[in-house]
N, C-alpha and C positions, 0 to 999 in steps of 0.2 A: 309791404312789410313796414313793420314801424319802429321807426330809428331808437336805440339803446340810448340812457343818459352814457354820459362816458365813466362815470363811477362805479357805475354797475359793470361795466367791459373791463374794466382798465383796473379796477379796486385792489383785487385781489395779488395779482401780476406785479402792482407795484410796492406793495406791503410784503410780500414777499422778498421783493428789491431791496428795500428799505432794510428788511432785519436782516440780512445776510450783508450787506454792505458794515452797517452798525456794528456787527457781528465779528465781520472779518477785519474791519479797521479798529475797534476795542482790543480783538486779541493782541493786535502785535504792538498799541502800544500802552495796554494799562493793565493796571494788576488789582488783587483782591477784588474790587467790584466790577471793574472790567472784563475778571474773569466770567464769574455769573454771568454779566449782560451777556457774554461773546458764547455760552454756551446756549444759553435761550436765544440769541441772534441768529446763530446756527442751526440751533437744533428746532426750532419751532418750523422753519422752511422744511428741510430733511422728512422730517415726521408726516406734514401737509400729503407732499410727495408721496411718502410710504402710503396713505391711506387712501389716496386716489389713483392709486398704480396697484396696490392690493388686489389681484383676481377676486372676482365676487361670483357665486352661484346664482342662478337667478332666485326667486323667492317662489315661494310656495302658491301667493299667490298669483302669477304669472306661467307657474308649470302647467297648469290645465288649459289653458286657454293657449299654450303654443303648440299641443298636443293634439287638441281638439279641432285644428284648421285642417280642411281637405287636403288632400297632395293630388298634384295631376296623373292625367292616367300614363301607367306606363305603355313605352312605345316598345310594340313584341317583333317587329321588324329589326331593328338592332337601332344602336347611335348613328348611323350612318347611313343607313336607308332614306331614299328619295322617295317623296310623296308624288303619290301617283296624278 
């Protein structure tokens, strides 16, 4: 397997760190433009979250082809039946 740069693993994780830190240290101690940054500090994280925890359907294109795999046969002896 071939090893990830660390920006690519790590990028996201800590830019998320960053504005919620930014975020929650603006609110408590500045006002008027403090306020904005501490709402976009917050809420850009938040939001992130919301649309990667959002349940998703699968797509249209993927519904047929999860349809169309075999299933194995079933067993008429029951669950619990020993094979002879």
């Amino acid at each position: 397997m071939k090893p990830r740069p660390f920006g690519s693993l790590w990028g996201g994780p800590i830019l998320m760190a960053v504005l919620t830190t930014t975020g929650l240290a603006t609110a408590l101690v500045s006002d008027t433009w403090g306020d904005w940054w501490s709402w976009v500090g917050l809420g850009v994280p938040v939001a992130v979250m919301g649309w990667y925890g959002w349940p998703r359907s699968p797509s249209a294109a993927t519904a047929p082809a999860a349809r169309s795999q075999p299933q194995p046969p079933a067993n008429k002896a029951g669950a619990n039946a020993k094979p002879l």
